[in-house]
C-alpha positions in Angstrom: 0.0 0.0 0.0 2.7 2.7 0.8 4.3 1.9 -2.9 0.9 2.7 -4.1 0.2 5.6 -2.0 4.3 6.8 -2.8 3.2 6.3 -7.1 0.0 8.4 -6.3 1.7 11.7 -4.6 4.2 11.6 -7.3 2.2 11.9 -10.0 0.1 14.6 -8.1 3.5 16.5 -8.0 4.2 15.7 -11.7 0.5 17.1 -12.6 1.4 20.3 -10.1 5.1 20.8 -11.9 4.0 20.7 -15.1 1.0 22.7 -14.9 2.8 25.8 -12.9 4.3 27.3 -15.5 1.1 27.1 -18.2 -0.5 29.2 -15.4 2.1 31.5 -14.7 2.9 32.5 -18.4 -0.9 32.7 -19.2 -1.8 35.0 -16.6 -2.4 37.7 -19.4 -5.1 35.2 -21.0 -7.4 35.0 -18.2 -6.8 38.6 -16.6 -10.4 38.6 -14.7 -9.4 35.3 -12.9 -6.0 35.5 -11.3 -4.4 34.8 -8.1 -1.1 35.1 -6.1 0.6 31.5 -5.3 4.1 30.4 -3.3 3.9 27.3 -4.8 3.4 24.9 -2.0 1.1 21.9 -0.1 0.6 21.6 3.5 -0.6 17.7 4.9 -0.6 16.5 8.0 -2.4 13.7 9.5 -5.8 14.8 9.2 -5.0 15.8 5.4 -5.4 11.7 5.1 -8.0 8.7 5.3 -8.0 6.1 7.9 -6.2 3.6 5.5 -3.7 6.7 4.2 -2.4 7.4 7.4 -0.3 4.6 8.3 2.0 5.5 5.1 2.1 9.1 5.6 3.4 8.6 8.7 5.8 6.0 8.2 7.0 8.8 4.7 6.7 11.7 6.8 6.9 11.4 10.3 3.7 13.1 10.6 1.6 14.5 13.5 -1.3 17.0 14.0 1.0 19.5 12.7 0.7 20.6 9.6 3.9 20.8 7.0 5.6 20.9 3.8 4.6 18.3 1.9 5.9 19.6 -1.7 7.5 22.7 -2.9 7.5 23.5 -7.0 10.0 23.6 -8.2 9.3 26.7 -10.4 7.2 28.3 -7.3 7.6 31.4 -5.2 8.6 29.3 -2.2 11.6 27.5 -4.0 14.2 27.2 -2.2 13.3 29.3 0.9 11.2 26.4 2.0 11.8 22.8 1.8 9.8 19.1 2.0 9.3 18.9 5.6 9.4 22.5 7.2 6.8 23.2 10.3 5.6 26.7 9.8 5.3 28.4 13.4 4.1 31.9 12.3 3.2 33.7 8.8 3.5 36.9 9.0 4.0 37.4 12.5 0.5 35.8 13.3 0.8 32.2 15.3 0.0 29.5 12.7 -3.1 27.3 13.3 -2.4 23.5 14.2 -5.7 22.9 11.8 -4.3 22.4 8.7 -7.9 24.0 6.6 -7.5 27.6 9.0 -3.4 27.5 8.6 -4.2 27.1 4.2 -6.6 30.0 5.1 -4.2 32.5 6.5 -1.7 31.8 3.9 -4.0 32.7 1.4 -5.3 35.9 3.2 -1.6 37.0 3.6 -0.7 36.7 0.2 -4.3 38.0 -1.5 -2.5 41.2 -2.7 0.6 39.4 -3.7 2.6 41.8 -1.2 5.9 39.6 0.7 5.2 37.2 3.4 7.2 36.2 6.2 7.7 32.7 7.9 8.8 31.8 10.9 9.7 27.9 9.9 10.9 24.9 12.1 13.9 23.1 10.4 15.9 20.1 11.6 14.8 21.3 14.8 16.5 25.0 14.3 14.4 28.2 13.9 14.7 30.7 10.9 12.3 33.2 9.1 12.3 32.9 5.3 10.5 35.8 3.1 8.9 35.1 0.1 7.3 37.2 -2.9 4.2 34.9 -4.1 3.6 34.6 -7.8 0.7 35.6 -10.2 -0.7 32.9 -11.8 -4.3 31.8 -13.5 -6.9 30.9 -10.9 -7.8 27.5 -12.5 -7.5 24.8 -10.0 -5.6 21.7 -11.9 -6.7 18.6 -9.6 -5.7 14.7 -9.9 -8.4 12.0 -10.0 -7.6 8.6 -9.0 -9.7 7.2 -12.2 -8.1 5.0 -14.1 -10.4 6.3 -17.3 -8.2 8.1 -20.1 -9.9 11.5 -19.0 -9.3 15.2 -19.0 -11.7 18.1 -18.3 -12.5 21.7 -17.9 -15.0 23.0 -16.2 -14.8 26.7 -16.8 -13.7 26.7 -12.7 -10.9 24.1 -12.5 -9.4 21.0 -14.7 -9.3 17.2 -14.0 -6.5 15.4 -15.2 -7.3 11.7 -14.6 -4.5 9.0 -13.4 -5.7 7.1 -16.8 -4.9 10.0 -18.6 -1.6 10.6 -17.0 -0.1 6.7 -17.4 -1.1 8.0 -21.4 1.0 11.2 -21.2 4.3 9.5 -20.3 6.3 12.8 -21.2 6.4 16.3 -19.9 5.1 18.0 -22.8 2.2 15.4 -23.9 1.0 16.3 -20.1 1.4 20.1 -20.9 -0.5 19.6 -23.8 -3.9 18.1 -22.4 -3.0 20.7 -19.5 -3.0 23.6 -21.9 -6.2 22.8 -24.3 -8.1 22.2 -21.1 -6.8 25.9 -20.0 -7.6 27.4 -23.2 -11.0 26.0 -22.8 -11.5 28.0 -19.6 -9.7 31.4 -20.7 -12.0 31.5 -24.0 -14.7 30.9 -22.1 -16.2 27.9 -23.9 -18.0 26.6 -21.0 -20.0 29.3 -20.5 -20.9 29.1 -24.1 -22.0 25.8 -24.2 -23.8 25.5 -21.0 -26.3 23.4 -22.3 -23.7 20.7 -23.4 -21.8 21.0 -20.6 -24.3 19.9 -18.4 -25.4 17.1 -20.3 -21.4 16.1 -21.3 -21.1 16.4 -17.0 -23.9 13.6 -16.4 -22.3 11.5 -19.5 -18.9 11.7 -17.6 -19.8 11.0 -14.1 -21.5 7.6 -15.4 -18.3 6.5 -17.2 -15.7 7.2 -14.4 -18.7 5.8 -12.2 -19.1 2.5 -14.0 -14.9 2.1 -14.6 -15.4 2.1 -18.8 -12.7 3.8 -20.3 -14.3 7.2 -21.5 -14.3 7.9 -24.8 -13.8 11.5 -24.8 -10.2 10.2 -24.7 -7.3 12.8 -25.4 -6.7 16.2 -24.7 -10.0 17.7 -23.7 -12.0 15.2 -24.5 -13.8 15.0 -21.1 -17.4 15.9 -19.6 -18.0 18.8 -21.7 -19.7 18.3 -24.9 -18.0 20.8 -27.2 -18.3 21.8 -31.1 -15.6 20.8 -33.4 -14.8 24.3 -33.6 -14.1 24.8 -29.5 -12.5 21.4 -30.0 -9.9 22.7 -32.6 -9.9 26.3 -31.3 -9.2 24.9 -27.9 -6.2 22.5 -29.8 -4.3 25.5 -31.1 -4.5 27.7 -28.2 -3.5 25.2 -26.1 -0.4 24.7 -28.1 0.2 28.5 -28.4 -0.2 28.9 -24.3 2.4 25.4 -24.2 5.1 27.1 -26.2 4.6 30.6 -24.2 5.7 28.7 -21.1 8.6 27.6 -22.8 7.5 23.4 -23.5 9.3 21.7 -26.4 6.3 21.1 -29.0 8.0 19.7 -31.8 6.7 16.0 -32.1 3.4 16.4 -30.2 1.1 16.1 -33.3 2.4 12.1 -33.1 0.8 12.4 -29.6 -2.4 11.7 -31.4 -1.5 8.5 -32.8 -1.3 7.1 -29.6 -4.8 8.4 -28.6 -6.0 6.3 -32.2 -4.3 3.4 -30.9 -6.3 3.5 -27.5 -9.5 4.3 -29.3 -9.3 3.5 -33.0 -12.8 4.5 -34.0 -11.7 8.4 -33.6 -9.5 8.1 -36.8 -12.3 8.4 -39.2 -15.2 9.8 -36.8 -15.0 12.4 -34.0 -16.8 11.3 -30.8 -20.8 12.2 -31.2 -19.8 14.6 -33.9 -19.0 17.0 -31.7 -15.1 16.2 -31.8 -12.6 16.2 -35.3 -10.7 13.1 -35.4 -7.5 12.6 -34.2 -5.9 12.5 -38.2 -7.7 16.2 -38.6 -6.2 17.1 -35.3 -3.2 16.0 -36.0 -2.8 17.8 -39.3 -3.8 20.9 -37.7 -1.3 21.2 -34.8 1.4 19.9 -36.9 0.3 23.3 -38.8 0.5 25.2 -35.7 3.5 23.5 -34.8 5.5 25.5 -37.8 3.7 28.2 -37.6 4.9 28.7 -34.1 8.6 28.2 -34.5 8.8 30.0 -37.7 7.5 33.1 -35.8 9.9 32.9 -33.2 12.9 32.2 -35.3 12.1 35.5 -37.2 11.3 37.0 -33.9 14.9 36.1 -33.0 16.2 37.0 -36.7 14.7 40.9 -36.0 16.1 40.7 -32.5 20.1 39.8 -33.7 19.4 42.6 -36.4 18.4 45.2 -33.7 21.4 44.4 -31.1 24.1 46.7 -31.6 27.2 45.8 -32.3 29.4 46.7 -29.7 
């Protein structure tokens, strides 16, 4: 059970890494919905079932007391705090032993993104660390333990499925479900397509419910019943937001043939209609793909032109 419940935080943290910088470089795209972050998670006991607790303990050494379980690596917080710290004040305020009121001072101290000072508990030694939190997109990106090939927006947050995950073995194949389920949030689709989105949300629950691999396989194929055109749209801004953060997109087009080979039928058909196929998607974000790096190698090109030369 602990190797299981070891696999399981790690791919949380995977899901967290790669999803940080999407949110930070994007923060322009969704300018009505932003919010400072330091980049860390607070656990302690009570953060844990019944059955979790015995391996979180054994891991961490845990108690009552909340503490750092996980620090980005691209966060504010990194690397004035560390895996394990006990924070003893923020701010100069005494921190709360309840883990949900401590999470709640945090966020009140860093609302208007000023600096906030800990007083931390390290291998038993004192010290104050001060940190300056981080603007990001205020999209929640949260891990189900579903072993369906899932991923889903919500116009609030984005679900990222363990199925999904095991699918997106690298960095950038993650980023790229990541970013078309962000792009569906920042252009609003959601709100568009209420109607669908309700109906895609019952569909959903009674796949993951049942254990069937959902067909709305792929990037942002999940609960929400979209057009082809947010489908595509969503495709191509997703890929623009990737390569603002700085992913490697070369190759991800080929990230579609392995979603055929999991669901074959989406070669020549699109799921209800409502979603191109994975050859036409394909095609396109190869497109997008050149379209990209040919615009920043002439962006480069005017740059080395415009450098003087001394």
């Amino acid at each position: 059970y602990t190797q299981a419940f070891t696999y399981q935080l790690k791919q949380r943290a995977r899901l967290a890494e790669v999803a940080q910088p999407l949110l930070e470089s994007s923060i322009h795209d969704c300018p009505s919905n932003t919010r400072y972050s330091l980049g860390i998670f607070l656990h302690s006991l009570q953060s844990y079932t019944e059955q979790e607790r015995p391996a979180a303990e054994q891991l961490y050494q845990l108690n009552e007391t909340p503490k750092i379980l996980y620090v980005l690596n691209n966060g504010a917080a990194n690397p004035q705090l560390k895996t394990g710290d006990q924070l003893l004040k923020v701010n100069d305020q005494q921190a709360p032993k309840n883990i949900t009121k401590l999470q709640r001072l945090i966020a009140e101290s860093i609302e208007k993104g000023d600096p906030v000072s800990f007083l931390i508990q390290r291998n038993n030694e004192p010290q104050t660390v001060t940190i300056i939190p981080h603007k990001i997109c205020a999209y929640p990106i949260l891990y189900s333990n579903s072993d369906t090939i899932n991923g889903y927006a919500d116009g609030h947050k984005i679900i990222i499925t363990a199925g999904l995950m095991r699918v997106a073995k690298q960095d950038p194949q993650l980023a790229l479900i990541i970013a078309h389920e962000l792009a569906h949030n920042t252009l609003h689709h959601i709100n568009q397509r209420l109607t669908n989105t309700a109906l895609g949300g019952l569909i959903d629950i009674a796949l993951i419910s049942s254990g069937v691999i959902s067909p709305f396989i792929g990037a942002g194929l999940g609960a929400n019943l979209y057009t082809q055109a947010y489908e595509i749209e969503a495709d191509l801004e997703g890929l623009r937001l990737m390569h603002q953060a700085g992913f490697e997109i070369e190759g991800l087009d080929q990230f579609w043939q392995t979603m055929a080979s999991i669901h074959p039928s989406t070669i020549s058909q699109g799921i209800e209609m409502s979603h191109p196929t994975t050859v036409e998607r394909a095609l396109l974000i190869r497109k997008k793909i050149v379209e990209l790096k040919q615009k920043k190698l002439r962006h480069h090109n005017h740059t080395k032109l415009l450098s003087p030369n001394y």
